[in-house]
C-alpha positions in Angstrom: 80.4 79.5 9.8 80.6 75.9 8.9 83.6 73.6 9.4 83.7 73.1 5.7 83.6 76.8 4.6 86.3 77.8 7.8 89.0 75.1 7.2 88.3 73.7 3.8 86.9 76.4 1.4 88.4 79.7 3.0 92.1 78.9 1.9 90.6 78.0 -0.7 89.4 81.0 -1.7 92.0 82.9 -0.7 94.5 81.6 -3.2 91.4 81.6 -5.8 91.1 85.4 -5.7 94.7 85.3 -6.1 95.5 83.1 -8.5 92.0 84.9 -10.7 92.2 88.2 -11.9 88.6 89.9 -11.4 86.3 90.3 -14.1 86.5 93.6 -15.9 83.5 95.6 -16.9 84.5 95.1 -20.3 84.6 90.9 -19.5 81.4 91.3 -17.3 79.6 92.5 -20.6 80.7 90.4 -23.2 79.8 87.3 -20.9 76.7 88.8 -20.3 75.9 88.9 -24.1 74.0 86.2 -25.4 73.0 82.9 -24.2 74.2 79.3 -23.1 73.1 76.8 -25.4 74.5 73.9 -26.7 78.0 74.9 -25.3 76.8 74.3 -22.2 76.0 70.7 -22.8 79.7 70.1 -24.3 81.5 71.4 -21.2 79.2 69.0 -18.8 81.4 66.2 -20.3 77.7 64.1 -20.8 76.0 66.3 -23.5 72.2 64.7 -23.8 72.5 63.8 -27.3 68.7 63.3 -27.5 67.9 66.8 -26.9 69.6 67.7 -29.7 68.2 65.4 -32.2 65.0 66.5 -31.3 65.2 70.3 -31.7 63.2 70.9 -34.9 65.1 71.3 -37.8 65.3 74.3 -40.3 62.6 74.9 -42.4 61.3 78.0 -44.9 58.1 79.4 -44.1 55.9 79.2 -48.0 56.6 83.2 -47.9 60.2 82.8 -47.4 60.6 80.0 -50.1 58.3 82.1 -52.4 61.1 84.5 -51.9 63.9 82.5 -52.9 62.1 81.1 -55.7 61.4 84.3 -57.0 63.5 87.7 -56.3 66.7 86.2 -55.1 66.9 83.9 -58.6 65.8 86.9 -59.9 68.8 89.1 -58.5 71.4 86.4 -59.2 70.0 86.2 -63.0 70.8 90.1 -63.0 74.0 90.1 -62.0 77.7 89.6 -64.2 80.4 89.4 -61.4 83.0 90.0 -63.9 81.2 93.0 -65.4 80.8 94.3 -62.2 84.4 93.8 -60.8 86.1 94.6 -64.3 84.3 97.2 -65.4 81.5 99.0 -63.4 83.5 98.4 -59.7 79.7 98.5 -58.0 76.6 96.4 -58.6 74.9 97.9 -61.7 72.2 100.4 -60.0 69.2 98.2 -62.0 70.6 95.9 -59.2 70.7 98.4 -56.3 66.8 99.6 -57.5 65.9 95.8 -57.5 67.5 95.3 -53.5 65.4 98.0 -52.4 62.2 97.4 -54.2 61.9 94.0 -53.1 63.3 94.8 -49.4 67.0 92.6 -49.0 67.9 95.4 -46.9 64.9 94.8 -44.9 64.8 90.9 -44.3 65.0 91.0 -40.5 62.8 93.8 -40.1 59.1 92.8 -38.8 56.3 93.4 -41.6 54.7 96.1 -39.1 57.5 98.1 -39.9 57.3 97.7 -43.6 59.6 94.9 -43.6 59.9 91.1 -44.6 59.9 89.8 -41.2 62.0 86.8 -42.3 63.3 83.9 -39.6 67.0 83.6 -39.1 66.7 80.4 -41.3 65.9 82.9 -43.9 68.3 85.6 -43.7 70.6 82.4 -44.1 69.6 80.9 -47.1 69.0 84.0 -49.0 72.3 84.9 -48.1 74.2 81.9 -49.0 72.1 81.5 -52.5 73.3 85.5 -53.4 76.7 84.6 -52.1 77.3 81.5 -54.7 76.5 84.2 -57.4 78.2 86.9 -56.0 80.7 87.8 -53.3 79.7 91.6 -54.1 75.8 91.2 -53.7 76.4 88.6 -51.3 77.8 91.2 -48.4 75.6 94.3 -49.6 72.4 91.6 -48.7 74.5 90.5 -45.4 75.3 93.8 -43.5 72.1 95.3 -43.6 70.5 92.1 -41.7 73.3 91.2 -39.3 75.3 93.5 -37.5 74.1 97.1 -38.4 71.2 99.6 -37.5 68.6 97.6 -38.1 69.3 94.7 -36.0 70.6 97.0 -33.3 67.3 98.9 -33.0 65.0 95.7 -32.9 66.5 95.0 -29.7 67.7 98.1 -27.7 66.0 100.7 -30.0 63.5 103.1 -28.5 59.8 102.7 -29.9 60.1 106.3 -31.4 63.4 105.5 -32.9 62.1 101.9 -34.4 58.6 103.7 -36.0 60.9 106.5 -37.4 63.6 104.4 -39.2 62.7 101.1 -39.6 60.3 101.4 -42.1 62.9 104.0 -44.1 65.5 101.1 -43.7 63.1 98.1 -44.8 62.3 99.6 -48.1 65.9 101.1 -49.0 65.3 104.9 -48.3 68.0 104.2 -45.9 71.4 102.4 -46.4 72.7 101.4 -43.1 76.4 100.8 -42.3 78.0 100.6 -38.4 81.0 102.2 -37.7 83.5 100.1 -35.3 86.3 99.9 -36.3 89.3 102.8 -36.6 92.6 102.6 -36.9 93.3 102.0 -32.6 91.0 99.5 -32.6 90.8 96.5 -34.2 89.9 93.4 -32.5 90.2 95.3 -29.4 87.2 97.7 -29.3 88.0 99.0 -26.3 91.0 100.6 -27.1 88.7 103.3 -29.5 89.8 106.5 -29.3 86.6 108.1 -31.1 85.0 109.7 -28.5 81.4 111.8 -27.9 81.6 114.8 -25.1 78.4 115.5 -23.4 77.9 119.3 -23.7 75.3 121.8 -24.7 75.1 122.7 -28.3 72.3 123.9 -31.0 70.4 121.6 -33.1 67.7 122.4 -35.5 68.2 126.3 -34.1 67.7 125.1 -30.1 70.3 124.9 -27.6 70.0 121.3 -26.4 72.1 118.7 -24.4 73.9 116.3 -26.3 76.8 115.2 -27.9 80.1 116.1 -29.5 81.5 113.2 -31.9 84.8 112.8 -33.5 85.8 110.2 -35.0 87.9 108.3 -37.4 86.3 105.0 -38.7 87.7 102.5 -41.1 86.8 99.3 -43.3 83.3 100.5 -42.9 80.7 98.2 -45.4 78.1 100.2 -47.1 80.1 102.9 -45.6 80.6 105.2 -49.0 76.9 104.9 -50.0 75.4 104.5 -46.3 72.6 107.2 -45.8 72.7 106.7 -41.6 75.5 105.0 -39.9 75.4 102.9 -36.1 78.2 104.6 -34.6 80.3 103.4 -31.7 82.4 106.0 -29.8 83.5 106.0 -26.2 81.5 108.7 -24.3 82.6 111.0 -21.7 80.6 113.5 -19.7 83.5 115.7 -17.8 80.7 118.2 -16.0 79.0 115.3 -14.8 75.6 116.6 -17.0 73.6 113.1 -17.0 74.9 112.4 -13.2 76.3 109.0 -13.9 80.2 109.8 -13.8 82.6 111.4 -15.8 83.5 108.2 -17.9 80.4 106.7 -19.3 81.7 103.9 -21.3 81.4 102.3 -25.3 78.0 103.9 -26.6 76.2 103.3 -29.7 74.0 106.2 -31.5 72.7 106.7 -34.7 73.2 109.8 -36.8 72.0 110.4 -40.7 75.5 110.7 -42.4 74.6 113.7 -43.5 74.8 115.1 -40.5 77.0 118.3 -40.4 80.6 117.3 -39.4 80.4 114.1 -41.2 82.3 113.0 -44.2 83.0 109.9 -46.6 86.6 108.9 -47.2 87.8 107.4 -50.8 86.8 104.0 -51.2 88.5 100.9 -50.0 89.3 98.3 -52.4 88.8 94.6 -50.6 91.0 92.1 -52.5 89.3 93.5 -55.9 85.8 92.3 -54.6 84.5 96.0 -54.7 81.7 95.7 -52.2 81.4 99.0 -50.9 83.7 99.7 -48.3 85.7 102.8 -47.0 86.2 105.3 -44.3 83.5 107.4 -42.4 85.1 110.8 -40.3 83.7 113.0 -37.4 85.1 116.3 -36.7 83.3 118.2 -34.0 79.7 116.8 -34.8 77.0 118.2 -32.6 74.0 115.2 -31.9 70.9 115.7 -29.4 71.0 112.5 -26.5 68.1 111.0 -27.8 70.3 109.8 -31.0 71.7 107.8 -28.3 70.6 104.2 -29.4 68.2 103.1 -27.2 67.9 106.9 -25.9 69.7 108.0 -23.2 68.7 105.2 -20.7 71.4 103.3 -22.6 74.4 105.2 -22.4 77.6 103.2 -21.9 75.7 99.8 -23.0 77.3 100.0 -26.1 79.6 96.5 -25.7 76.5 95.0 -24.6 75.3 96.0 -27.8 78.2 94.8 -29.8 78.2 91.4 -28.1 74.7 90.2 -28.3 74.6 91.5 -31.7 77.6 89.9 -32.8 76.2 86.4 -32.2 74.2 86.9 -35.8 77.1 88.0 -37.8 79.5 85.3 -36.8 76.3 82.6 -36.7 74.7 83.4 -40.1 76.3 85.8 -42.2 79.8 84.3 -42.3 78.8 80.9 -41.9 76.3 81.4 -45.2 78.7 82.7 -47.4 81.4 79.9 -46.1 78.5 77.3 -47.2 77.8 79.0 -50.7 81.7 79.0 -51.2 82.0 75.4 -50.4 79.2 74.1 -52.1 80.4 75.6 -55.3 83.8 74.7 -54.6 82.0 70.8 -54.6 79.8 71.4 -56.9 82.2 73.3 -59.4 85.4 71.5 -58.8 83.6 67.5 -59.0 82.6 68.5 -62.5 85.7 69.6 -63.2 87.4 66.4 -62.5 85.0 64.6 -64.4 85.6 66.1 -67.9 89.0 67.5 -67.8 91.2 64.8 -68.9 95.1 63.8 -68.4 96.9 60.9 -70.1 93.3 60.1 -71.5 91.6 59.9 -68.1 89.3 61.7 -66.4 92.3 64.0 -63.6 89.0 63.1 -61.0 90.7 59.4 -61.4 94.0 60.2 -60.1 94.5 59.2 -56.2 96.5 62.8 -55.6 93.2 64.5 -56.8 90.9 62.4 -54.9 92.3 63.5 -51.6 91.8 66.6 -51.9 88.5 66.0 -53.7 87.1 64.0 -50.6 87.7 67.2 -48.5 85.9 69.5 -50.3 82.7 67.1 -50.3 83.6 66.6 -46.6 83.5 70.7 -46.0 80.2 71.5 -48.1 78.6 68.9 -45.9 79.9 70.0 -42.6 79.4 73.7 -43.0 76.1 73.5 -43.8 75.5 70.4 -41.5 76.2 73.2 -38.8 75.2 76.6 -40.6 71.3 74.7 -40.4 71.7 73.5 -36.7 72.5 76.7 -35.3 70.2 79.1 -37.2 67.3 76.4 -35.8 68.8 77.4 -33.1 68.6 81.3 -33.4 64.9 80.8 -34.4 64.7 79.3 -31.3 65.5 82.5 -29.3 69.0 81.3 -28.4 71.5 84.0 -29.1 74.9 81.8 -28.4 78.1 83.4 -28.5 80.6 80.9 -28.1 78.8 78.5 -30.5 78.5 82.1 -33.1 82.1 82.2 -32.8 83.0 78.6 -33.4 81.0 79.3 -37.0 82.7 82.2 -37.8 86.3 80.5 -36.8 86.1 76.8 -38.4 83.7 77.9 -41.3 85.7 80.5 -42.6 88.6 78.1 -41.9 86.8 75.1 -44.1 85.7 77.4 -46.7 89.5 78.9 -47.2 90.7 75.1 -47.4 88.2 74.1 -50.3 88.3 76.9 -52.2 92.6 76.3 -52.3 91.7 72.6 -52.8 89.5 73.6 -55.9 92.0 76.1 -57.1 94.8 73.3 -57.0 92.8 71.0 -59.1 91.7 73.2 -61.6 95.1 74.3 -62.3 95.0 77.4 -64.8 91.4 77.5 -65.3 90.9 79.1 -61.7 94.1 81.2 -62.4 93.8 82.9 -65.0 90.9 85.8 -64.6 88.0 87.0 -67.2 84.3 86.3 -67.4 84.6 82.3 -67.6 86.4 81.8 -64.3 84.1 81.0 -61.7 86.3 80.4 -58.5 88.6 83.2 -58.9 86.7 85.9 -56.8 85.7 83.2 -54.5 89.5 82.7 -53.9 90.5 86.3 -53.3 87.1 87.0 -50.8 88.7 84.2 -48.7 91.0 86.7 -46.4 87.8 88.8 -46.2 85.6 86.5 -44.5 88.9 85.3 -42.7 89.3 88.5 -40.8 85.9 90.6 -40.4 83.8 90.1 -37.6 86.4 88.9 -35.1 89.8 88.2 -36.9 90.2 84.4 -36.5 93.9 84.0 -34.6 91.8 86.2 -31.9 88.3 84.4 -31.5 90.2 80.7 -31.9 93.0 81.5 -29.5 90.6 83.7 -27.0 87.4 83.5 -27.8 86.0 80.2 -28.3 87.6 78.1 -25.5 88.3 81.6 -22.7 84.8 82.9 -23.3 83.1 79.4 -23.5 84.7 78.5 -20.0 83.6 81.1 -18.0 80.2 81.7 -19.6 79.2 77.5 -20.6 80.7 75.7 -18.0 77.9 74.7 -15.2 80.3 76.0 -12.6 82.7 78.5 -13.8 81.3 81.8 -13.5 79.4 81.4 -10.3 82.4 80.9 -9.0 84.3 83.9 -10.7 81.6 86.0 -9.6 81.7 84.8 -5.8 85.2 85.8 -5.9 84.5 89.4 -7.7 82.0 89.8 -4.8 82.9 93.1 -2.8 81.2 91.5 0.4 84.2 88.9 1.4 81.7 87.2 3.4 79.1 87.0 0.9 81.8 85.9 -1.7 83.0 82.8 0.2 79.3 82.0 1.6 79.1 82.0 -2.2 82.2 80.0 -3.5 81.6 77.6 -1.0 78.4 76.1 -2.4 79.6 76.4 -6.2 83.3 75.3 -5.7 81.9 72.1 -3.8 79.4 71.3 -6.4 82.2 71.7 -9.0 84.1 69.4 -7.0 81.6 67.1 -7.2 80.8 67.6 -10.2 84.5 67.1 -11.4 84.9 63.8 -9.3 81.5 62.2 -11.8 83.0 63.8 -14.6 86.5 62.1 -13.9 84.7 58.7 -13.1 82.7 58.6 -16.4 86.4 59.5 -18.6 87.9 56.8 -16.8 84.7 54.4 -17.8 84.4 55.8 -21.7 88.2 55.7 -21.7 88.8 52.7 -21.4 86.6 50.3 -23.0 87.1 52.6 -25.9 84.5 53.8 -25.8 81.9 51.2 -25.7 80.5 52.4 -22.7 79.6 56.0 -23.3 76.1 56.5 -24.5 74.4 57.1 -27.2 71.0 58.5 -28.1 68.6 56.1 -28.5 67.4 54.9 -32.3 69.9 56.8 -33.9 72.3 55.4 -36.6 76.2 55.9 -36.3 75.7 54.9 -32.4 79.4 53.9 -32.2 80.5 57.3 -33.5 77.6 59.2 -30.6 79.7 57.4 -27.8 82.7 58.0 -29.1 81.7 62.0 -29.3 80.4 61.3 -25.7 84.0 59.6 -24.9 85.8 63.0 -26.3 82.9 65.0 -25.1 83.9 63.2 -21.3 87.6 63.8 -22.1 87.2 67.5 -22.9 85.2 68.6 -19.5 88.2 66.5 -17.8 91.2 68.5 -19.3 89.0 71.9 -19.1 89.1 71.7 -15.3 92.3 71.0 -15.1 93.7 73.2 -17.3 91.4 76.0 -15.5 93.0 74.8 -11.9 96.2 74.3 -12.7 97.0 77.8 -14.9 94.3 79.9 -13.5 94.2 83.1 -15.0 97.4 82.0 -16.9 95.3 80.2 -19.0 94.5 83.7 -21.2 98.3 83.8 -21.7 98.6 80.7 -22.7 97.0 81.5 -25.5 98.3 77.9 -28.1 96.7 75.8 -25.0 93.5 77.8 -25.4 93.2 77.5 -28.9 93.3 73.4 -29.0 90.8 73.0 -26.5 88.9 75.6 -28.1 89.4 73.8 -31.4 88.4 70.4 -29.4 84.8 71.7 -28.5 84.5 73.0 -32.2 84.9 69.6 -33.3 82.9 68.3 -30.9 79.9 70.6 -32.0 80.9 70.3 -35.5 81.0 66.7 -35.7 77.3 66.6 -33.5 76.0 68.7 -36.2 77.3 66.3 -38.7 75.3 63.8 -37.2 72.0 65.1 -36.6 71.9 66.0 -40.3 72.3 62.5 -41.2 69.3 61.8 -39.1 67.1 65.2 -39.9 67.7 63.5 -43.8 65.9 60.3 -43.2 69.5 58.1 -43.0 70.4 58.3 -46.8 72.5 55.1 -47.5 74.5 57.0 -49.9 75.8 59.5 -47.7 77.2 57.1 -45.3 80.7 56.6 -46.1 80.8 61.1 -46.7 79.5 61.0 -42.6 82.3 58.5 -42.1 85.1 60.4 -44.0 83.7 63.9 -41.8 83.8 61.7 -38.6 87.0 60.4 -38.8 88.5 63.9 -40.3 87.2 65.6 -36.8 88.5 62.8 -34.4 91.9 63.0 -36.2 91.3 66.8 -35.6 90.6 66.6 -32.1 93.4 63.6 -31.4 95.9 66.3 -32.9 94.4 68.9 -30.5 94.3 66.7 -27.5 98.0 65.8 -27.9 99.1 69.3 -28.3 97.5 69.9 -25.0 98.7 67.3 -23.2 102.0 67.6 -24.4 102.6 71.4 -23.1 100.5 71.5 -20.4 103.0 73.0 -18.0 101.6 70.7 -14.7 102.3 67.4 -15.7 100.6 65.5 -13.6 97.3 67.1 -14.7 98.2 65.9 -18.5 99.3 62.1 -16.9 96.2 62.3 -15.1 94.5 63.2 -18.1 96.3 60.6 -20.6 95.7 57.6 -17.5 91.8 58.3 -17.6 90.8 59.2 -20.9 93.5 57.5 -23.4 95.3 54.6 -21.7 96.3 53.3 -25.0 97.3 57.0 -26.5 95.3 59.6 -28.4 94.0 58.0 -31.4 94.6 60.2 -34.4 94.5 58.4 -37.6 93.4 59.7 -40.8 90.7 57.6 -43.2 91.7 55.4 -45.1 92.4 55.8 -49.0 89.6 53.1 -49.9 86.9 55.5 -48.1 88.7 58.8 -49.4 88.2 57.6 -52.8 84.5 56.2 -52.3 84.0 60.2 -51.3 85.5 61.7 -53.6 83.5 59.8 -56.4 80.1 61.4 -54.9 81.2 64.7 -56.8 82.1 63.2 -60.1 78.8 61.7 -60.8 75.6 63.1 -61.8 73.1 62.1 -58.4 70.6 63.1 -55.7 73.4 62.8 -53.3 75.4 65.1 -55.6 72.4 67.6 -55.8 71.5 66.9 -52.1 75.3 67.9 -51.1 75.1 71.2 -53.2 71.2 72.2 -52.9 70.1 76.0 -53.2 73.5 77.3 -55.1 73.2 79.7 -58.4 74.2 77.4 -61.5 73.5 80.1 -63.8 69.7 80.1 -64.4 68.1 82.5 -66.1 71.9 84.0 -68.3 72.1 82.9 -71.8 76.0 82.7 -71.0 77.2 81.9 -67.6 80.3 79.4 -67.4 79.4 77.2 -64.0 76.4 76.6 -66.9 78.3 75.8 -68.7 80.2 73.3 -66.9 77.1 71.8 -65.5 76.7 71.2 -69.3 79.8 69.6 -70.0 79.0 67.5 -67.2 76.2 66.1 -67.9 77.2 65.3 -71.7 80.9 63.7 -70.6 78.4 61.7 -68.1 76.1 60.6 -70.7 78.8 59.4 -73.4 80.8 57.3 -70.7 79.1 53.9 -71.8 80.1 54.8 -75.2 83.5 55.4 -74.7 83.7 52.4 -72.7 82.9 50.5 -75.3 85.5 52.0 -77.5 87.4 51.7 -75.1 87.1 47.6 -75.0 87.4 48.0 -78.6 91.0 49.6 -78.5 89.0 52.5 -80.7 89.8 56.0 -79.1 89.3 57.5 -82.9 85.0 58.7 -83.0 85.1 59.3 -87.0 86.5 55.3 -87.1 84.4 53.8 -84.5 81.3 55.1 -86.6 83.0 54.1 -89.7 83.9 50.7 -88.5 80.1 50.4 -86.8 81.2 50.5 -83.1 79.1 53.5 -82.3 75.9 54.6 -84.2 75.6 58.1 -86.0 73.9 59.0 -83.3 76.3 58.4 -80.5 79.3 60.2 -82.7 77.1 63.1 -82.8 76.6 62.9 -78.4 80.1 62.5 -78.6 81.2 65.5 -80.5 78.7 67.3 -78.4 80.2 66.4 -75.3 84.1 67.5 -77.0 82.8 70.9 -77.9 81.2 71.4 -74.0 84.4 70.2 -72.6 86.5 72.9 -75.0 84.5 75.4 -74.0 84.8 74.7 -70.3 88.6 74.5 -70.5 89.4 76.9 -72.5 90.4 80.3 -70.5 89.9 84.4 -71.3 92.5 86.2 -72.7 92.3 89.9 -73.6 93.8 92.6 -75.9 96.3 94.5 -75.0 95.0 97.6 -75.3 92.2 96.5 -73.1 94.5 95.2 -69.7 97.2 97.8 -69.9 96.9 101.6 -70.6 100.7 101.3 -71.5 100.6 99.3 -73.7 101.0 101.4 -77.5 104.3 101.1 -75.8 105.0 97.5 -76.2 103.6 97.8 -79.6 106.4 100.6 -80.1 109.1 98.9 -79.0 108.1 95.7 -81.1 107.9 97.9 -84.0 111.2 99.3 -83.3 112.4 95.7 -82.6 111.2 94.7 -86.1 112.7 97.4 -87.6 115.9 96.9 -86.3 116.0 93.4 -87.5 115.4 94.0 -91.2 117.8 96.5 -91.1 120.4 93.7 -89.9 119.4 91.5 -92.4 119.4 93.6 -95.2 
């Protein structure tokens, strides 16, 4: 044994195996899901910014944008949300017929199979177009194509299962839903108590070895309509049958639901959205092993399932429907501001409105800045976790903050419900998108940062593992070599903070040719800064660290900025360097360092070793975190970008449903009213100079020609029409209400009788 490994890196390890709990089997598997990416970059602390500017961009193949250009504007024309939310409670079944005919349900599905064999890219866009139509159709087209059978049995799927229910699932003979969820488990999927018993039993008149399921499943998508259901159930095999144990672990079959023993619950009802949802039961259902997904060969692989699986949910489905919902909130809520006028201005005018104004361009930016990059990325063969749950986290996050931003401006027009309001189901799917897939508070305080050290960090797990190792010699033989190269690797690291610290930055690098240089250091400065407090953070609290859950989350939400704002930037660049979109990358740039400032301060300040946070603060931020917001002359600037017609405007909010193809369709309208306030402005600037706010005596006194009071009027009318709200009969909202009228009758009576 070396000197080094005997009196250096033995006591060492020692208090390391300590100080670090071992990795459960349930921990081993969900780090073994999916793949290191650009995470692992970040948590070098000198991310090679190049590399990322040149991974290809996005693109539709001509099939895919044939698609978009035809069925999905096709499906969005079909629908009327309020319709379907007020009245019907389902998508109209000429929609459901249209869905299957023209294969949503089978997007992801390879055309061998029958399906469209779409990119991730794809899936994405068709997604987030639907969604800014329709929350409803928006998730019916999601769950087929992300986390459900199909997806499930492209990757771990027997070849008999995929040539037996693929092509039922690509053209619609099948409606999938997965059941994971009950009322145990929640976040926690390990906790399920629905369980499957290996035992003989008879199916299809044979007695056969398999399975006996119960189970309780709720919040189940699709589930009330599903046909066949991905089931997750903890499997036991008590007489030992398959010879692997008596506890076999989180399994994953899948059974047609109308297998005997199976039932539908009542619907649930998700914030009045009415996507299907609901409960799916087992009691005492008998199914043969090779319903085991994957066949039996895959027993108790079921979290490995859930995991790498997972990564497509959280990185497109979520992050889609964030990016519809904050594109419209742009697009939507800038028009709004434009026509709706206060004290004879334009409310868009107003500095209190422009704040919040400058966010929600910001957002729609941002969100789909880093909804593009990482579906590239997942057409690239990258199936990364931590970056998957940093989309689901901070775009669900962004979306919930424009859509209250847009509900504050618009006042009573996104309050008051009927077939002209455009943001009010947007607004109540916001907890919806909050919650599924990972409930945020979870993946932000434990996922993002806890998950993306062990499993991104160059030096992290190798290490973990070493000291999981059973052989003790092996182990430190082992911890030695990675602990040492850490240590090295820590030293550069803390050199290179201490450099990019303090000359502000002017040191770090950036990529080469790129515009916005000062902002790529100052990523690589934070970037530098992050990798720093990481390992000390990691040394210091040791296993702690998962308890202390608030630290977790800030330098969780400091690597989210950091991939967020990188994202920002290659955008900018993958769109030739608009000039016009330069002060919005600004604005975004200085939002997420005033982010991450906040972040890095709430760190340092409760880091419990405070030397580790001096440290910190000595190398990376001798003059202080820097924190400060943009200022009110480039918040303003942004903010106008939404109030006036533009490329930019149209290149901010590209690919969202503006009512095409309805006769009557209020964003349509809006878009209307926009365009005609936007037209008339030089003629009410001129009456305007004139002291004239009257149109019949600015035409009568010549001012404006007959011709301009008519663009005039026609712009009044659009503008009435956009602010004007539903109301309803009575008889139509309540069921009790004959006796209102009653009592106003009797009320009426009663005072004639007084004054006669």
């Amino acid at each position: 044994m070396s000197f080094r490994r005997e009196k250096l890196t033995q006591p060492i390890y020692r208090w390391a195996k300590r100080a670090m709990p071992p990795i459960s089997d349930t921990e081993q598997k969900a780090i073994d899901a999916g793949t290191v990416w650009w995470d692992g970059e970040l948590f070098t602390g000198n991310p090679d910014w190049a590399k990322l500017l040149a991974m290809p961009p996005a693109r539709l193949s001509p099939d895919e944008q044939a698609f978009m250009d035809g069925p999905v504007n096709q499906l969005c024309a079909m629908i009327d949300e309020w319709k379907m939310v007020w009245e019907d409670r389902d998508l109209p079944p000429d929609v459901w017929t249209f869905l299957r005919e023209k294969k949503f349900f089978g997007m992801v599905i390879p055309k061998e199979y029958g399906g469209l064999g779409f990119s991730n890219t794809a899936h994405s866009e068709v997604v987030r177009k639907v969604s800014s139509c329709s929350v409803v159709a928006g998730v019916t087209v999601m769950v087929p194509n992300s986390l459900g059978p199909g997806e499930l049995m492209l990757h771990f799927g027997t070849q008999a299962q995929r040539d037996h229910w693929l092509p039922r699932l690509a053209d619609g003979r099948e409606i999938p839903c997965f059941g994971l969820t009950s009322a145990e488990a929640g976040s926690d999927a390990a906790a399920m108590t629905d369980s499957g018993i290996v035992e003989y039993g008879e199916h299809e008149g044979e007695r056969v070895l398999g399975i006996r399921l119960n189970f309780s499943k709720r919040y189940i998508t699709l589930g009330p309509v599903a046909t066949v259901m991905g089931l997750a159930f903890k499997m036991f095999d008590p007489e030992n049958h398959l010879g692997k144990g008596t506890e076999l672990g989180i399994t994953v079959a899948l059974l047609p639901t109308a297998t005997p023993g199976v039932s539908h619950g009542d619907r649930h009802i998700p914030q009045f959205t009415f996507f299907q949802n609901g409960p799916l039961y087992g009691k005492d259902v008998f199914i043969p092993l090779d319903w085991v997904l994957g066949g039996p060969d895959r027993v108790g692989e079921g979290w490995t399932m859930l995991m790498t699986a997972l990564a497509a949910g959280r990185g497109i489905s979520l992050p889609s429907q964030s990016a519809a919902s904050a594109a419209i909130c742009a697009r939507t809520t800038g028009a709004y501001a434009r026509v709706r006028t206060q004290f004879n201005v334009p409310i868009g005018m107003f500095e209190g409105i422009q704040q919040p104004l400058a966010d929600i361009a910001a957002n729609a930016y941002q969100i789909d800045a880093a909804r593009r990059l990482t579906v590239a990325a997942l057409d690239e063969g990258h199936r990364p976790s931590v970056i998957s749950a940093i989309m689901k986290a901070h775009a669900t996050y962004r979306m919930r903050e424009s859509i209250e931003r847009s509900m504050d401006i618009h006042g009573g027009k996104a309050i008051i419900d009927g077939p002209n309001n455009y943001l009010g189901q947007q607004y109540k799917s916001v907890p919806i998108g909050i919650t599924v897939e990972g409930a945020n508070i979870l993946t932000r305080n434990l996922m993002i940062f806890g998950q993306g050290a062990i499993r991104a960090h160059p030096y992290m797990l190798k290490e973990l593992l070493a000291l999981s190792d059973k052989d003790e010699a092996r182990g430190l033989k082992d911890f030695d070599t990675h602990f040492w190269a850490h240590v090295g690797h820590a030293l550069k690291n803390a050199g290179r903070t201490f450099v990019r610290g303090w000359t502000g930055g002017l040191a770090a690098p950036a990529p080469k040719g790129a515009a916005f240089t000062s902002h790529w250091r100052q990523l690589s400065r934070y970037s530098s800064a992050f990798a720093l407090i990481a390992d000390l953070s990691l040394l210091t609290l040791g296993g702690a660290l998962k308890r202390k859950e608030m630290i977790s989350a800030r330098l969780g939400d400091i690597l989210s900025e950091l991939y967020l704002l990188g994202a920002t930037l290659k955008r900018f660049e993958v769109e030739g360097r608009p000039e016009a979109d330069k002060p919005l990358v600004e604005f975004i740039m200085q939002k997420g360092y005033n982010r991450m400032g906040l972040a890095f301060n709430g760190v340092l300040d409760n880091l419990p070793s405070r030397w580790a946070a001096a440290l910190t603060r000595a190398l990376a931020f001798p003059l202080g975190v820097p924190y400060q917001e943009p200022a009110d002359e480039l918040t303003s600037e942004v903010a106008a970008i939404l109030m006036r017609p533009s490329s930019q405007r149209d290149r901010l909010t590209p690919d969202i449903y503006l009512g095409e193809g309805r006769a009557e369709h209020p964003v349509k309208d809006l878009e209307l009213a926009f365009e005609l306030v936007s037209a008339v402005a030089p003629i009410e600037k001129r009456m305007r100079e004139a002291k004239q706010r009257d149109p019949v005596r600015a035409r009568d006194e010549g001012l404006i020609t007959e011709a301009e009071f008519t663009q005039l009027a026609e712009a009044k009318a659009a503008v009435d029409k956009v602010v004007a709200v539903d109301s309803f009969p009575m008889h139509d909202v309540s069921p009790i209400a004959g006796q209102h009228d009653r009592r106003k009758g009797d009320a009426s009576g009663e005072r004639r009788e007084a004054a006669e």
